[in-house]
C-alpha positions in Angstrom: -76.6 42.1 -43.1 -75.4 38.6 -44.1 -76.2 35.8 -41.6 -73.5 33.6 -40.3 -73.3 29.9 -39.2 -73.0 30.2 -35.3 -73.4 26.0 -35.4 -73.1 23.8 -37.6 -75.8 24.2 -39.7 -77.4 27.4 -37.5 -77.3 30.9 -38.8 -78.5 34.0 -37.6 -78.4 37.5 -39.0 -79.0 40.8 -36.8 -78.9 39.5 -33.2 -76.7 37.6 -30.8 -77.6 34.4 -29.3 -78.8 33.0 -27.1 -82.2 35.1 -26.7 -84.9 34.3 -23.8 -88.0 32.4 -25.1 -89.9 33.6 -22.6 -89.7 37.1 -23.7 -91.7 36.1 -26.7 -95.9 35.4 -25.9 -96.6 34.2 -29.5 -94.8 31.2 -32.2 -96.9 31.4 -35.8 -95.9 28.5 -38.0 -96.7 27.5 -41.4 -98.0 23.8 -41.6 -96.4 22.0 -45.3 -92.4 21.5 -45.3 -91.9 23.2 -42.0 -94.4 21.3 -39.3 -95.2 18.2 -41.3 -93.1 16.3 -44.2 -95.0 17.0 -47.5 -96.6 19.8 -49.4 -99.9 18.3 -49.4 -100.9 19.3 -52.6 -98.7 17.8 -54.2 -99.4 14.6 -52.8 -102.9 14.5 -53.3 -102.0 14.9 -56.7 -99.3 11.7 -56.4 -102.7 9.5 -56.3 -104.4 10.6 -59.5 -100.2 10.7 -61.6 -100.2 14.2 -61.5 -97.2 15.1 -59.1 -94.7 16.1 -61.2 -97.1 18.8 -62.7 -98.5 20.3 -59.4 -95.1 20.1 -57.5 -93.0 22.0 -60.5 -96.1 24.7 -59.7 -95.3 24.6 -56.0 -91.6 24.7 -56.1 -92.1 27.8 -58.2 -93.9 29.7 -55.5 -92.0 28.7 -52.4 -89.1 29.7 -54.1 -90.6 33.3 -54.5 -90.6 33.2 -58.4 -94.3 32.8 -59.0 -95.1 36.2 -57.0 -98.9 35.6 -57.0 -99.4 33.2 -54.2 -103.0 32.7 -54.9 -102.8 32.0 -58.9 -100.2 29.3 -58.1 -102.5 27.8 -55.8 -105.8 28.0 -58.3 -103.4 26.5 -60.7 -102.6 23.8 -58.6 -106.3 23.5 -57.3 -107.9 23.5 -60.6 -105.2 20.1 -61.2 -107.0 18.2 -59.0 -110.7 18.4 -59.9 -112.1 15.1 -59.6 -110.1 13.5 -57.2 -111.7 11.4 -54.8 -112.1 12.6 -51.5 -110.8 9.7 -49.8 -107.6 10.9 -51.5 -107.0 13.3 -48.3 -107.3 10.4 -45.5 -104.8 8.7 -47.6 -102.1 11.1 -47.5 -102.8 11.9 -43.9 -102.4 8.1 -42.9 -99.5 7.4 -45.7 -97.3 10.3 -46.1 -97.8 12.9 -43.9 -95.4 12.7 -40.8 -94.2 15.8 -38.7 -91.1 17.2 -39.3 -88.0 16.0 -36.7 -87.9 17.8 -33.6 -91.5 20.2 -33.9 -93.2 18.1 -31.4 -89.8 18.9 -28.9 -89.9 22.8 -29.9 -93.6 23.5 -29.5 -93.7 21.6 -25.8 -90.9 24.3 -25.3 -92.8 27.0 -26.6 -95.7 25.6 -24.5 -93.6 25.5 -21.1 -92.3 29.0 -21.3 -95.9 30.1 -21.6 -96.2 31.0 -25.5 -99.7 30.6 -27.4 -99.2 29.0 -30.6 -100.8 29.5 -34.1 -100.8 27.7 -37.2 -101.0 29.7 -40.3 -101.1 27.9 -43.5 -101.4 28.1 -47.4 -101.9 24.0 -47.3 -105.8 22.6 -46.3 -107.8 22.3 -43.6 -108.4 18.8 -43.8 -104.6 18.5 -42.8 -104.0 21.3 -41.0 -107.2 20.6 -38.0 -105.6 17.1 -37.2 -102.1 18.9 -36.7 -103.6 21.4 -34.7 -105.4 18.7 -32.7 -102.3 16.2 -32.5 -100.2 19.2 -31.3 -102.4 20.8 -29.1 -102.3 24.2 -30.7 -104.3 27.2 -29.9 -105.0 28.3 -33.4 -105.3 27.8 -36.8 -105.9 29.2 -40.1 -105.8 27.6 -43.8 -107.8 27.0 -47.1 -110.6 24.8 -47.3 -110.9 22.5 -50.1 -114.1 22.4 -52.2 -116.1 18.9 -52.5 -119.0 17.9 -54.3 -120.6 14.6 -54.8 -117.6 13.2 -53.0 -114.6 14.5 -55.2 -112.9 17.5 -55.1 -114.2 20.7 -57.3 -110.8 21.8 -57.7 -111.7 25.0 -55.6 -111.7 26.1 -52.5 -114.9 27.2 -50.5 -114.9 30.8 -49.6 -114.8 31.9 -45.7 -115.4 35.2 -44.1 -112.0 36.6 -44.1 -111.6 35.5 -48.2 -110.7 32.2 -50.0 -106.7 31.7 -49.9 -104.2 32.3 -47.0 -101.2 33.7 -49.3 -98.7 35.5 -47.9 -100.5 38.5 -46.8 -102.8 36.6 -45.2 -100.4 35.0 -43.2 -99.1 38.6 -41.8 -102.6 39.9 -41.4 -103.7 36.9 -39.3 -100.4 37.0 -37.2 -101.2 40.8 -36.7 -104.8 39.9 -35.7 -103.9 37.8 -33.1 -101.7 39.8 -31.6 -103.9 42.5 -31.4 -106.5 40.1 -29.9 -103.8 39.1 -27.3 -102.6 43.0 -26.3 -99.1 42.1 -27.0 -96.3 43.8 -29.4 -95.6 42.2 -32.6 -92.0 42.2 -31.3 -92.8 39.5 -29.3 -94.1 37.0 -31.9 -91.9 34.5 -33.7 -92.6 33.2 -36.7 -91.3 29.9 -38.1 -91.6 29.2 -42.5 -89.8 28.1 -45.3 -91.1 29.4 -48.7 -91.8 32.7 -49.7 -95.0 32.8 -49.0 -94.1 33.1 -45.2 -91.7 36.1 -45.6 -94.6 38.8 -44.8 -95.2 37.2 -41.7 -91.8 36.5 -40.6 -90.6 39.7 -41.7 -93.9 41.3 -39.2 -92.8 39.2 -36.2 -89.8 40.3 -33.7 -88.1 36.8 -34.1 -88.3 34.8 -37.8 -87.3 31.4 -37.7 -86.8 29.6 -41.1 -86.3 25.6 -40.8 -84.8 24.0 -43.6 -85.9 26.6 -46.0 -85.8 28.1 -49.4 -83.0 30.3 -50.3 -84.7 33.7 -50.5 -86.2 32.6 -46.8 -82.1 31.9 -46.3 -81.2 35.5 -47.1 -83.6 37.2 -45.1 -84.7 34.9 -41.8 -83.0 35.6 -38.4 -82.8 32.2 -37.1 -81.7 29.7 -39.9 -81.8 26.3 -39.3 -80.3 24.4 -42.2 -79.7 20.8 -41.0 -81.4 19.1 -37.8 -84.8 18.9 -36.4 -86.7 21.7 -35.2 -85.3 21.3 -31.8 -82.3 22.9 -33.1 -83.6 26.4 -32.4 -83.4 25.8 -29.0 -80.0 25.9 -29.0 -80.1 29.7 -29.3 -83.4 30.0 -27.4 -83.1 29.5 -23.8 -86.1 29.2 -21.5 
């Protein structure tokens, strides 16, 4: 089923709008391009001249035509070996800025009494201080690896594995609502790149903000121009 533009610059595919928010007990969002600004990885590499090389990389993958998520990332990882450390306060305090409108939506999602998760491919480093400066209730992303002050160009490995790809997105959305004794009908999910498709596709209401176009083709809620706040035009409390 083809979506179609509702609003300017809204489009939806397989239901009619508005829906009830409050129906809904769970939002899951990715972090890079859909929360906050950047791809972080690519702008840690922007310090040591190495942009162009790791963002080509990431384009690839968020577009869906690098299908292993975690090579792309190694690839990308193994880039920046070396960099100083200080490299991630520096694109925290100097690029990173959240997206238009997330900070109005997740309030929203707040009010009508939804817990919140952040699922993300980016870095810990980034994605604590977003979960802190948003007040959400959960998080999950890579660690990066640092030695001697610079980064290995690796990530430390954690309990549930190394690299939050795109079936760890879906698993960890699952896991948590399992852990919260709801349906995964009433989880949203909100991405932009490929990598979020498994988790979108798992949840009962995909949201895909500004996003790449196989996330286009297949997302139930498309916003395409505007902040996040936008999807509160179909969403009523």
């Amino acid at each position: 089923m083809s979506a179609h533009e509702v609003k300017p610059g809204l489009f939806v595919r397989g239901f009619t709008p508005p829906l009830k928010l409050a129906d809904y007990k769970l939002v899951a969002f990715d972090m890079d391009s859909t929360l906050i600004n950047i791809e972080c990885v690519d702008e840690i590499a922007d310090i040591v001249g190495r942009k162009a090389e790791v963002a080509e990389i990431t384009e690839a993958a968020m577009r869906g035509e690098i299908a292993d998520y975690k090579d792309s990332l190694r690839r990308r990882l193994a880039l920046l070996a070396g960099v100083p450390e200080s490299a991630l306060q520096r694109v925290y305090d100097e690029k990173l800025q959240l997206n238009p409108g997330v900070e109005t939506f997740v309030a929203a999602c707040r009010a009508a009494g939804l817990k919140t998760l952040l699922v993300s491919g980016g870095f810990t480093f980034f994605s604590e201080r977003i979960r802190h400066r948003l007040q959400l209730d959960f998080a999950r992303a890579n660690t990066l690896g640092v030695a001697n002050g610079r980064l290995t160009g690796t990530l430390f490995d954690r309990p549930w594995g190394d690299i939050v790809d795109g079936a760890e997105k879906k698993r960890v959305l699952l896991e948590v609502c399992e852990l919260m004794g709801i349906a995964t009908e009433q989880a949203i999910a909100v991405g932009d790149g490929a990598n979020d498709l498994p988790m979108m596709k798992a949840a009962g209401l995909s949201i895909a903000y500004h996003p790449k176009p196989a996330v286009l083709e297949q997302a139930m809620l498309s916003i395409t121009t505007g902040g996040m706040e936008r999807a509160l035009e179909l969403l009523r409390p």
